[in-house]
Every structure is written in structure tokens, then in C-alpha cells.
DOBALUM-946082 format. One line per 4 residues: for each residue x negated, y, z negated of C-alpha. Coordinates in Angstrom, 3 decimals, always signed. Each point is the difference from the previous one (the first is absolute). Layout:
N
X Y Z  ... $
end
This chain:
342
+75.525 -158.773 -19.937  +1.860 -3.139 +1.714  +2.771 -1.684 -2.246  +0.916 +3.338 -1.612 $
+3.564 +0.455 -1.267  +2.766 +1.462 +2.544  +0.034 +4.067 -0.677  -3.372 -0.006 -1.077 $
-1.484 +3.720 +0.505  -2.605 +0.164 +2.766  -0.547 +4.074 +0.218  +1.829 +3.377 +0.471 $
-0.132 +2.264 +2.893  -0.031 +3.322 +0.171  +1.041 +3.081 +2.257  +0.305 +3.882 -0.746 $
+1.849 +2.451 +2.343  -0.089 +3.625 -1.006  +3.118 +0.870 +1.369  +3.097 +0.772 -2.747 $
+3.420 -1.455 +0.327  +1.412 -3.096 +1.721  -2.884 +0.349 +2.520  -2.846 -0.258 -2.642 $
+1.971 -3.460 -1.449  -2.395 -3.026 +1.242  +1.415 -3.432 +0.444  -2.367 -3.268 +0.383 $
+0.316 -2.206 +2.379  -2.224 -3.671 +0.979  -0.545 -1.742 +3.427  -2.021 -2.685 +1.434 $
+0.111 -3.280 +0.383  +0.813 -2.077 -3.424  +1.527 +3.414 -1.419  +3.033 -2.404 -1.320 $
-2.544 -1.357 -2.457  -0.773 +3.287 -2.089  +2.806 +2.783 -1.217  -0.639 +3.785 +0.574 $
+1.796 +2.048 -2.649  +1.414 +3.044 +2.804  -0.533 +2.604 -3.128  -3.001 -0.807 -1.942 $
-2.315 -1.253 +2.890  -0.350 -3.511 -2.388  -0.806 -3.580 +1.617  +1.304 -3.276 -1.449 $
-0.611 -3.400 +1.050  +3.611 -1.539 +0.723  -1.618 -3.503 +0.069  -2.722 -2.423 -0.778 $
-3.033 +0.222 +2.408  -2.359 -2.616 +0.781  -2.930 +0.835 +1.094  -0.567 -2.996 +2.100 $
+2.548 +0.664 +2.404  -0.563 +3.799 +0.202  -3.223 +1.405 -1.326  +0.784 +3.856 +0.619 $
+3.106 +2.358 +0.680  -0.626 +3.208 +2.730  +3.034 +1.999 -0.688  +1.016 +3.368 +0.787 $
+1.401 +2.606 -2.491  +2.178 +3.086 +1.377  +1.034 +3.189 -1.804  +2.877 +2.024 +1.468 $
+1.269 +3.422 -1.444  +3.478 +0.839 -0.001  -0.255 +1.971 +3.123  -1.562 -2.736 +1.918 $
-3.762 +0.298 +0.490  -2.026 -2.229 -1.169  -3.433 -2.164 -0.220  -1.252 -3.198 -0.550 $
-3.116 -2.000 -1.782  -1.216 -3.359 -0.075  +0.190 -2.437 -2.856  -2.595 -3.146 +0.218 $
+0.819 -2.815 -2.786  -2.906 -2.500 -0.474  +2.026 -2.907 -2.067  -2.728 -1.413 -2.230 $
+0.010 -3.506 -0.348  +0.828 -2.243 -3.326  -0.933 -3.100 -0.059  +2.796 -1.724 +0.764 $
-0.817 -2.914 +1.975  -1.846 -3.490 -0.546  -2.637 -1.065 +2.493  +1.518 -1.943 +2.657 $
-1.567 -3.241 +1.352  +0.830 -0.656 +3.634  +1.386 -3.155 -1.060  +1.144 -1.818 -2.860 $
-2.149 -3.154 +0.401  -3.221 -0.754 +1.807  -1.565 -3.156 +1.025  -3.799 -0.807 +0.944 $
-2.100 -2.823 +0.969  -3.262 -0.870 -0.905  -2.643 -2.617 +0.678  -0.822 -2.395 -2.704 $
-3.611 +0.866 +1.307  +0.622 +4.140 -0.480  -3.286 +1.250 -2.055  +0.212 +1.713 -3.238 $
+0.785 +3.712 -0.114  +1.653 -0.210 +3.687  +2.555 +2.800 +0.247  +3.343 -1.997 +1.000 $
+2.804 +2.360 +0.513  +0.159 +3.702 -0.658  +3.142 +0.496 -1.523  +1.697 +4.229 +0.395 $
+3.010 +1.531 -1.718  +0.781 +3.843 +1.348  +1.489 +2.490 -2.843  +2.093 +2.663 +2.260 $
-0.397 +2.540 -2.876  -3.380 +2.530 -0.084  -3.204 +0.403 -1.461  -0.463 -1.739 -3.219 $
+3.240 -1.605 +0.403  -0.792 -1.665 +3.322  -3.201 -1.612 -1.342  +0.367 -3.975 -0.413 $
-1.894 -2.483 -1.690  +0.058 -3.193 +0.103  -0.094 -3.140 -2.617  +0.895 -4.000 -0.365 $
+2.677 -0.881 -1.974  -0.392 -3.947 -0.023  -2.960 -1.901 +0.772  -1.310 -2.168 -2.570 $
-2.315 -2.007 +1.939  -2.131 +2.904 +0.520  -0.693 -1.225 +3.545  +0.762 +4.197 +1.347 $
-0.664 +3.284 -0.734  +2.263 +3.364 +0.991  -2.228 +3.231 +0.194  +1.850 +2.321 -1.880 $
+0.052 +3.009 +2.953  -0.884 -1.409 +3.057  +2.167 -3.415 -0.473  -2.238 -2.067 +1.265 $
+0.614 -3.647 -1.264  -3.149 -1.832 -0.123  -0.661 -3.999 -0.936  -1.922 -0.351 -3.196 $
-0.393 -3.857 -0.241  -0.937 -2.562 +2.358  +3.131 -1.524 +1.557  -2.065 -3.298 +0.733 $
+0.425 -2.162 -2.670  +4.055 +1.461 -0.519  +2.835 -2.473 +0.809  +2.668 +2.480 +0.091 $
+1.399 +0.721 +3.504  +1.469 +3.411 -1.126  -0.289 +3.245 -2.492  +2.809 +2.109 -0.915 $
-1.004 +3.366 -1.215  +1.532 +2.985 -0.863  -1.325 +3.216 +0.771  +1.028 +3.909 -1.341 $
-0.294 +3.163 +1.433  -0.201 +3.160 -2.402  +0.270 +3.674 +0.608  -2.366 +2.267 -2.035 $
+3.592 +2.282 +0.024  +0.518 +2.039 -3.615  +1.623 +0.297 -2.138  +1.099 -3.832 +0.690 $
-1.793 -2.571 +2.199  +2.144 -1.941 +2.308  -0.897 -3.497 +1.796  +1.144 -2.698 +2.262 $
-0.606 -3.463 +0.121  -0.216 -2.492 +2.521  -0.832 -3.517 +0.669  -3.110 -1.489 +1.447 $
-0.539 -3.346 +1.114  -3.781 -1.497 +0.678  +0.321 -3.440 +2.169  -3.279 -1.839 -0.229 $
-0.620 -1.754 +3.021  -2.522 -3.212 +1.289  -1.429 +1.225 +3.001  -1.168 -3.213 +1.275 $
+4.169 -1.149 -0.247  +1.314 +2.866 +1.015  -1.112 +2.666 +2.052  +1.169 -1.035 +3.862 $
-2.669 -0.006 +2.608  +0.353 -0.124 +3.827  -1.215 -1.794 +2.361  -1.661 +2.662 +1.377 $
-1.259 +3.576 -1.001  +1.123 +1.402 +3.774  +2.242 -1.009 +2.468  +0.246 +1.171 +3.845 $
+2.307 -0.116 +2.178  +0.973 +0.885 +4.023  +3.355 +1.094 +1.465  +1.344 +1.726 +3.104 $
+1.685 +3.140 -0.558  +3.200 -1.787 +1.354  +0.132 -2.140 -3.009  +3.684 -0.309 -1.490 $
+1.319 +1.397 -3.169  -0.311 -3.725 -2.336  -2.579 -1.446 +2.106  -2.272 -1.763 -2.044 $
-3.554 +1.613 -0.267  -1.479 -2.190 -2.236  +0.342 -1.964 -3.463  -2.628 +0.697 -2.851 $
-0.562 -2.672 -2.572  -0.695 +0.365 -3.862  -0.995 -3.185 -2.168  -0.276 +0.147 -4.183 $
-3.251 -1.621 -0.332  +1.218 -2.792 -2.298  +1.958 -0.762 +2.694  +3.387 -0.073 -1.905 $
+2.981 +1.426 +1.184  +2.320 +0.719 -2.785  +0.519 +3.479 +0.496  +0.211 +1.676 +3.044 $
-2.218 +2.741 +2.196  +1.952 +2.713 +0.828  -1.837 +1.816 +2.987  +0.606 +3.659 +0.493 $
-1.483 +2.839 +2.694  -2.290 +2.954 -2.164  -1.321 +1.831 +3.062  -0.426 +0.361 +3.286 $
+3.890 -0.016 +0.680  +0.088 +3.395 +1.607  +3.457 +0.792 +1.698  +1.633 -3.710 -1.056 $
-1.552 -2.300 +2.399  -0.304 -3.562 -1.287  +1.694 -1.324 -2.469  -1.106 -2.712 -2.260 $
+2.085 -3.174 -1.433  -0.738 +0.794 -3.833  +0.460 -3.933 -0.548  -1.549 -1.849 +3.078 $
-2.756 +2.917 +0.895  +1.216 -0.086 +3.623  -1.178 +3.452 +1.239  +2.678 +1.108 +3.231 $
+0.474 +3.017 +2.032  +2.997 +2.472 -1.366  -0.336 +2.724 +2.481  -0.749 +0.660 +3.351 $
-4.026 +0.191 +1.017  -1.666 +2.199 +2.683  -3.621 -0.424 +0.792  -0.485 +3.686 +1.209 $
+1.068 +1.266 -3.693  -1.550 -2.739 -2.392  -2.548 -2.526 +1.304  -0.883 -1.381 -3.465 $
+2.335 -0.388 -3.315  -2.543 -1.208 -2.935  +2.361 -1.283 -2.752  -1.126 -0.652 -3.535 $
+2.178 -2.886 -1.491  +0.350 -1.156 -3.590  +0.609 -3.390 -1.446  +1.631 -0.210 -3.731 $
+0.724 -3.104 -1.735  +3.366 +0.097 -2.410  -0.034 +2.463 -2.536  -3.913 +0.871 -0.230 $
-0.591 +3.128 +1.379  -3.489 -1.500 +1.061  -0.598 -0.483 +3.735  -2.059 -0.463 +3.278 $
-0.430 +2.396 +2.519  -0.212 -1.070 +3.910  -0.643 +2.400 +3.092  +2.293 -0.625 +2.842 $
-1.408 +1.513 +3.598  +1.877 -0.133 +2.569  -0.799 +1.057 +3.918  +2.541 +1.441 +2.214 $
-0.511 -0.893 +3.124  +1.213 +1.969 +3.365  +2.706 -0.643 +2.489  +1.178 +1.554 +3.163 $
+2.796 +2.173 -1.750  -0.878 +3.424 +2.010  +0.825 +1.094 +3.664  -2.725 +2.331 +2.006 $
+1.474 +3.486 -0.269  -1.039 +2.766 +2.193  -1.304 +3.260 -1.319  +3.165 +1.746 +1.554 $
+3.163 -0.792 +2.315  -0.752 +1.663 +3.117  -3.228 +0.869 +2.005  -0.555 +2.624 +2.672 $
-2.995 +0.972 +2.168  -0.932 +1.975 +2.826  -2.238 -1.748 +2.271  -1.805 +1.428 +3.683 $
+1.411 -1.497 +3.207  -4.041 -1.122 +0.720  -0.454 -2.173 -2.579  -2.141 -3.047 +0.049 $
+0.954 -3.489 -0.966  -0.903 -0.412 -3.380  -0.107 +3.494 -1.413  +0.756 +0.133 -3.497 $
+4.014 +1.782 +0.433  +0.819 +0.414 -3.940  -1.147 -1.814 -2.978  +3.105 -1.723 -2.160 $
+0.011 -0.984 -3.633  +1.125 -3.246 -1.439  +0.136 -0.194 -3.549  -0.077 -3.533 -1.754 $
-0.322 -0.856 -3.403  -3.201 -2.335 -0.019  -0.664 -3.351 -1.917  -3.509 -0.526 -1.613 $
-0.374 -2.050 +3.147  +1.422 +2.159 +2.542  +1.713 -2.829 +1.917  +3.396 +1.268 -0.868 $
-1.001 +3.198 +2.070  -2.175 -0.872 +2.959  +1.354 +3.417 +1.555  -2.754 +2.637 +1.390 $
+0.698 +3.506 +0.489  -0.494 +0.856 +3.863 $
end
């Protein structure tokens, strides 16, 4: 068992040799890793734990037991120790506070946030449930196992901006329960104020591959739809970003290039850009699609350095001699490469 006393007794080993004497006198011996842990009494084949084990940060021992007689023969067995786990840790939330936002507009019932605490001990121990500490508006609901927090009263006719609740997570652990707590904050929010909306719900775009790292590709626009501007949009790339190659202005939403472009690898970037006002963790989604264009960035190349051919003295004009390769990496259009293989 984890957290047992230093020199606890685990087991006793034992080993007979039939000889008489000095050479029928066994002595004990233990190997393997973490051996420093556990003491092997070298007469009486006895283990003791030296320490404290936790069974979080090693579940099981593999150690190796050796019996010598005095004349220096001896064998070996293996000694497996399964540390069984007390329940000796809280559930953990993955943090300390959480926030959410929800529309004043959000239908009864809605699930909001599903909140999760993990419990690093085993079995019964590890099992968390859920409950509310503090909510006496009775506006949510926490399901007591799966943690889903669900509205229970229309949010329509509520003028506060903002719920604090606390929430607690419980192990089913004997022969005491242990718990957590953490803080949850529920911001109610006025769509038709709030949530920033952009001009557009895609955006294109069309550059040569030559474009220069900070050249401007193109600038998206958000407005609030009361058309106030007391808090700001803070723009921000979620997809589409493969290998770093734009880079957007998180205040002005100027989108530029950050890295170099080549047609003949990528010929289209789709970008998926978000649009946040302040603190609300509401926003607007915009698709950004930009065209890469071609320029004339690769030489002809021929298939190989030198070419050799035997050709008859009688020979007419215009009989095919050899056939050379030129190899060209082509555009969509081909006009980069007007090069024919003769």
C-alpha cells in the first residue's frame, strides 16, 4: 500500500541448498532498478520498505532477488510489487477559475460549459463528481458526473452582466472523500451590442510568389453592430497558417506576408480569421483566400550534362540525330515554360 511507514514488511524470500558447512550458508541479495527503495535482510531473505511510496509516481517495482552460498553458486528469482493505491489525492481542475459567455438570448436547458477535474489515484478513488457551491439565483445547473453546467432560467429579462459561481469536484475515494474547488464565472452578453461582425464572411486575395516578407496582402474589417467603439477587436489567425506565412496585425487586421512564397509548392493558403471584441470570448469568423500567382523564378534544365551520338556519314538533312530533354517546372498557364522537347 502507498504512504506506508519506512521498514514496513513487504515479504520474505527463501532459498535451500543441501550442501553442509560454509557452502550450504545462503546469503540474500536485491537488484534492479529502484532497489535503494526496499531493504533485503542478507540472512533471513526479509523485504522492508526503506521509504514512503507513492503510487502516482511509480505504480510497480520489477526487482531481482539473488541467493549465493558460501562457496559461490548461486540463483536468482523475480520479485513484482504492485503498490496499491490510497486515496491520497483531491481531483484536480485544470485551472483554478473559469470564465464563459453566454447570450442573453441562450434557451433554457442549453449546456454552457462542461467543467472536468482528473483524480490521479485509481478505481473508486479516481471517480469525480461534480456539484455548485454558490448560486442562488438558480439561473444553472451542474450534472453531478458528467459536469455539464446547464442554464435553468431565462437570461432575458436579467440585468446582471455577470455570475460568479463556485463549483466542487469530489472523489468517491474511501475511507475519506477528498474535493477541490474552483471558480466559475458566467458573463451574460447582448448579442445585438456585442458580438463583432465583418464586413464580409470571405475575403480573396492575389499575389505573385515574389511578394516580400511585410507586404501588405490585405486588411479585413470587423464593425460591433451598435456601431460603438469602446472596446477594441482584437483579430487573431485560427487556421490555415500552415508553415508561418502571413501574419496578421491583432489590432488593425492588416493581414501581411511573414515568409517567403513559391507557387510550385502552395498555390492557395485559405486562412480562417477571428474577430473578438474586449474581454467577451464571443466572436466572428471570416475566410481569407488568397491566390498565389506564378513568376518566372525557374531556369530550363536539361535532363543531363552531356550528350553523345553516333550518327552515319549518309545522313539526310533533317533526320532526327538524338532526342534531348528539357525539364521546366510549368505554371497553370504554361507561359513561364514555352520550351518543347525536340
Amino acid at each position: 500500500m502507498e504512504n506506508s511507514p519506512s521498514r514496513m514488511f513487504i515479504l520474505k524470500v527463501s532459498a535451500s541448498d543441501p550442501d553442509i558447512g560454509t557452502n550450504g550458508q545462503v546469503s540474500y541479495t536485491l537488484h534492479g532498478p529502484n532497489a535503494d527503495k526496499f531493504h533485503l535482510d542478507q540472512k533471513t531473505g526479509e523485504l522492508f520498505t526503506l521509504s514512503q511510496l507513492d503510487r502516482e509516481k511509480v505504480m510497480e517495482y520489477d526487482l531481482l532477488v539473488k541467493a549465493t552460498d558460501g562457496g559461490g553458486r548461486s540463483c536468482q528469482a523475480d520479485i513484482l510489487l504492485m503498490i496499491q493505491d490510497m486515496n491520497d489525492n483531491p481531483p484536480k481542475f485544470s485551472n483554478n477559475h473559469y470564465e464563459v459567455t453566454v447570450f442573453d438570448n441562450t434557451t433554457i436547458r442549453t449546456p454552457i460549459a462542461v467543467i472536468y477535474a482528473k483524480d490521479p489515484d485509481t478505481g473508486i478513488n479516481s471517480e469525480v463528481k461534480y456539484s455548485l457551491l454558490e448560486d442562488n439565483s438558480g439561473h444553472f445547473s451542474l450534472e453531478e458526473f458528467s459536469g455539464i453546467l446547464r442554464l435553468e432560467r431565462s437570461l432575458a429579462e436579467n440585468t446582471r452582466s455577470t455570475f460568479e459561481l463556485k463549483v466542487k469536484a469530489t472523489d468517491r475515494g474511501l475511507p475519506r472523500q477528498l474535493y477541490s474547488i474552483a471558480t466559475f464565472t458566467v458573463h451574460v452578453v447582448d448579442l445585438s451590442n456585442y458580438k463583432p461582425v465583418f464586413l464580409s464572411q470571405e475575403y480573396s486575395a492575389q499575389i505573385p510568389e515574389s511578394t516580400l516578407v511585410g507586404s501588405e496582402v490585405i486588411s479585413v474589417s470587423a464593425l460591433t453592430r451598435d456601431g460603438t467603439e469602446t472596446e477594441p477587436i482584437v483579430y487573431s489567425i485560427v487556421s490555415g497558417n500552415e508553415g508561418g506565412r502571413f501574419y496578421l496585425h491583432p489590432a488593425t487586421g492588416v493581414l501581411a506576408v511573414n515568409g517567403s512564397l513559391d507557387f510550385e509548392l502552395c498555390r492557395e493558403y485559405y486562412l480562417s480569421l477571428e474577430g473578438t471584441r474586449g474581454k467577451s470570448t464571443l466572436s466572428d469568423i471570416t475566410m481569407v483566400i488568397i491566390n498565389i500567382t506564378d513568376v518566372n523564378d525557374n531556369t530550363p534544365v536539361f535532363g543531363q550534362g552531356d550528350y553523345r551520338a553516333d550518327i552515319s556519314e549518309d545522313l539526310s538533312p533533317g533526320d532526327v540525330v538524338m532526342q534531348v530533354a528539357i525539364n521546366c517546372q510549368l505554371s497553370l498557364s504554361g507561359v513561364n515554360c514555352p520550351f518543347r522537347n525536340e
